[in-house]
N, C-alpha and C positions, 0 to 999 in steps of 0.2 A: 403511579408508576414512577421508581424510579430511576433518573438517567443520570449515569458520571459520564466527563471525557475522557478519553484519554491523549495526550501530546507528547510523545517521541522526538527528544533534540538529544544532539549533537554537537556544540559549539555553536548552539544555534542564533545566540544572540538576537539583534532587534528581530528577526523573525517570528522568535517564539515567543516572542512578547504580541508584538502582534497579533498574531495566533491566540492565543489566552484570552487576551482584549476585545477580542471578535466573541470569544465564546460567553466573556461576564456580560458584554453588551445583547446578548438573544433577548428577546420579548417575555420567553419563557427558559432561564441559564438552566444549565445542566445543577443538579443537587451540588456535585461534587467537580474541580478537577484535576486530576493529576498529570504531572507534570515527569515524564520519565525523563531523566538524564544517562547517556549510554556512556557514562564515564568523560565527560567531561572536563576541561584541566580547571587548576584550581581558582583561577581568573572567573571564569563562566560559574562555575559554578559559586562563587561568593557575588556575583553579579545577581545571580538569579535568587538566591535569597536573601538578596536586599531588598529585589524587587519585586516582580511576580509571587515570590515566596510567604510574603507579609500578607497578602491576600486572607481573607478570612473562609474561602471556599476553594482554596488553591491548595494543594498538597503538591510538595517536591518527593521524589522518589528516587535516589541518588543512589546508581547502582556500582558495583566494586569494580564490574568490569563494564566493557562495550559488548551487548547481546545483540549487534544490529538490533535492524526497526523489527524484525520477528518476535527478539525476543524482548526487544524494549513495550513492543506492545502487549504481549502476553503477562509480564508482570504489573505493568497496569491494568489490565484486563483484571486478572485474578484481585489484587486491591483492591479495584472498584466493588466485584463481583462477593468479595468476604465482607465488604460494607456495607452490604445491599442492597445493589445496585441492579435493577431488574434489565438494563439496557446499556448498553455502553457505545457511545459515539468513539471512533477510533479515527486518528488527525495526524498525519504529517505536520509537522511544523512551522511547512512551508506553505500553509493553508490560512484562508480570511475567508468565514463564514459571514452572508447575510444574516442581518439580526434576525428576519424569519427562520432560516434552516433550520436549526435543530426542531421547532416545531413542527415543519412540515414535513418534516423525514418521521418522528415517531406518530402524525397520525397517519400516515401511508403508510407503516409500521405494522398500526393494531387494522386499519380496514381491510389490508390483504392479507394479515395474518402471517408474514413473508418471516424469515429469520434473519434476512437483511434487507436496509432499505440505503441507496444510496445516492447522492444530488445531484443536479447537472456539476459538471465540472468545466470552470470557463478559465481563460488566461488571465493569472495575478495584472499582466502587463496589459492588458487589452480584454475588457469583459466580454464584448462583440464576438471574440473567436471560442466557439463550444471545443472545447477538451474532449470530453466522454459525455454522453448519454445514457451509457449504459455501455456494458461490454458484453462480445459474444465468446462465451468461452468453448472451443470447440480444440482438442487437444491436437489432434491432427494437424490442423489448421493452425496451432500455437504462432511457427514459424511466420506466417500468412502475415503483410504489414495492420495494424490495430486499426489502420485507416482507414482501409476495405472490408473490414467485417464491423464496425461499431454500428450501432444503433444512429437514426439520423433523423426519429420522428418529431414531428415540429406538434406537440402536445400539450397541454394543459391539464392533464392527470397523471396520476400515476400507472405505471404501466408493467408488467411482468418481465425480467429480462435475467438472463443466465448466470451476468456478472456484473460486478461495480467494480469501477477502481476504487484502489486499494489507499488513496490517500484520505478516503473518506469516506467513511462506513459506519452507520449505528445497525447494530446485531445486540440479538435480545440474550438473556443467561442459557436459555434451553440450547440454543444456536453453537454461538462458544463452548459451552461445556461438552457439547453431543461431540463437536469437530475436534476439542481439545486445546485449539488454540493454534496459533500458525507454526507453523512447520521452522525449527531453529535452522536445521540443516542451509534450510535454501536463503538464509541470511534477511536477502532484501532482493528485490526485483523478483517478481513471479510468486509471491509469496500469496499474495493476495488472492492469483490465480487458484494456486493450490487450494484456500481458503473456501473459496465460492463453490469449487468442484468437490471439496470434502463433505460442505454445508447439505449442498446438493445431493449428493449421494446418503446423507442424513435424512431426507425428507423434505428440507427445509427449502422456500421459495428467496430467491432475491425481487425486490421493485425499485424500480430509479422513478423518483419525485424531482420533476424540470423545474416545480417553482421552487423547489429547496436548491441556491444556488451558494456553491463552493470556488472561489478562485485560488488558483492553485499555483507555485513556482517551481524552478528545478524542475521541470521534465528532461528526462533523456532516454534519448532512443540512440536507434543501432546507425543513425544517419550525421546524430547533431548532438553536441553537448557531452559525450563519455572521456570521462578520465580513463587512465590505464583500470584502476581498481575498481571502475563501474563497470569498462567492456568485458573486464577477467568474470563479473559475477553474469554480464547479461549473456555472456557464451556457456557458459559452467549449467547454468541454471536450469533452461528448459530441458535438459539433460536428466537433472535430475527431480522435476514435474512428471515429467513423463514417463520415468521407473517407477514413481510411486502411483499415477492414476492411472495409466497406459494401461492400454489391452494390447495383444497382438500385431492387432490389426491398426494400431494405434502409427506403429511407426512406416507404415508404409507412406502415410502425410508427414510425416514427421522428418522424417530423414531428407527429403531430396529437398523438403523448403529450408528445413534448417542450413543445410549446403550452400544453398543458393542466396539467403541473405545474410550469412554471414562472409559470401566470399565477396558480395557486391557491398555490403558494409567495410571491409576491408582495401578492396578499392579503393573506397571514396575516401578512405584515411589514410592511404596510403598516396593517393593525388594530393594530399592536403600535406603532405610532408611529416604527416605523425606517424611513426614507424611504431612508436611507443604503444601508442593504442593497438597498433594491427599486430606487434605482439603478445599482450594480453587479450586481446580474441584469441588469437589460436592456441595460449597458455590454456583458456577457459573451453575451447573446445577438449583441448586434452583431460584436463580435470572433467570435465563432465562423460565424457567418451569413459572415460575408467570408472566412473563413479556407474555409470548405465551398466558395465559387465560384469557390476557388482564389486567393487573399488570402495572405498569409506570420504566423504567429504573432505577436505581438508579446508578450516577456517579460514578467510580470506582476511582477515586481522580487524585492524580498526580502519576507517574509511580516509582517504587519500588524496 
């Protein structure tokens, strides 16, 4: 069986070195890795193949423009995939795999038969704090903080779960090819969601493996950590998850929580003196509100 990574940077620097480093050190390394660059300035990108680049299992994939992490993963996706590549590990850049994970993600892989299988995710800054266990993706519920509905079981197998975050994920070729690939549209944030809920509506199972562990950096939510160009994609977005899974019935949940934490996420940025941010929520409410009554996406550019 075989398995490429994939790593999505952006001016990522020592990060996605890191990252890489983590992956040549596994017990059992991925076949192949690639290494997408989403347009990159010309600094980083002559950085990266002086270094990571020389690698003799490292491939760089240096694309013309910036396709976000959707579309930076989907052309590594496809690369690995025309290589092939039976399974594809898919990585934020701001991710440090245990030399175990990738092996214990692809045997929890083929034992559940799953089309995704994805690891615990713990804090790069602190391994003690669990990130995700698993995700519960329930569309309604989208708006719902990710706190109150994640998985919280204190386990030692692998276990069946609706969704994985999206920083870290090995999916098998039937999987990927069935869903397509992630959705360009919805850029970054939520993409993943879409991912798991298309997989799903394929047939295909996800399993989260807790001894395959992931530390992860760069989280932002709707509380802590968003630039203007994160909160415009994190308001825009569920917007448009929702037009493309939604049923009817879908936005009767949808609507009054989207409301409700986007106005108390505004709030709290706006107690904080960032007017900046609580602009770009409500720009993103708008783009997304247009885009729901059938409006066209408008790219949110290169990231900010």
């Amino acid at each position: 069986m075989r398995t490429a990574a994939v790593v999505v940077t952006w001016e990522g620097g020592a990060r996605t070195d890191r990252c890489v480093a983590s992956l040549l050190a596994q017990d059992e390394p991925p076949a192949e890795v690639i290494v997408v660059d989403n347009r990159s300035s010309t600094a980083e990108r002559a950085r990266l193949e002086a270094g990571i680049g020389t690698r003799p299992t490292v491939r760089l994939l240096l694309l013309d423009d910036n396709r976000q992490f959707a579309g930076g993963l989907n052309a590594g996706a496809r690369a690995a995939l025309a290589a092939g590549a039976d399974r594809v590990l898919l990585l934020n850049n701001d991710t440090v795999l245990a030399p175990d994970a990738l092996r214990r993600l692809g045997a929890a892989l083929a034992e559940a038969g799953a089309g995704i299988a994805g690891p615990r995710v713990v804090d790069v800054a602190d391994a003690r704090h669990t990130i995700s266990a698993g995700e519960r993706h329930v569309l309604g519920l989208l708006c719902v903080p990710r706190t109150l509905l994640r998985y919280r079981r204190d386990a030692t197998r692998a276990y069946p779960v609706s969704g994985v975050m999206g920083c870290a994920l090995l999916v098998t070729r039937a999987c990927f090819v069935a869903v397509g690939g992630f959705s360009e549209e919805i850029e970054v944030y939520y993409e993943d969601v879409d991912f798991c809920l298309a997989a799903r509506a394929h047939g295909f199972t996800a399993v989260l493996e807790p001894r395959a562990v992931v530390a992860h950096d760069g989280m932002r939510g709707f509380a802590a950590g968003l630039t203007p160009w994160a909160a415009f994609l994190k308001a825009r977005n569920p917007w448009l998850l929702v037009k493309r899974r939604g049923r009817p019935a879908t936005w009767l949940g949808f609507v009054p929580t989207y409301v409700a934490m986007l106005a108390t996420s505004a709030v709290l940025w706006a107690a904080r003196g960032r007017g900046d941010v609580v602009r770009a929520l409500g720009r993103g409410a708008v783009a997304g509100l247009r885009v729901a009554v059938g409006g066209t996406p408008v790219p949110a550019g290169a990231p900010r």
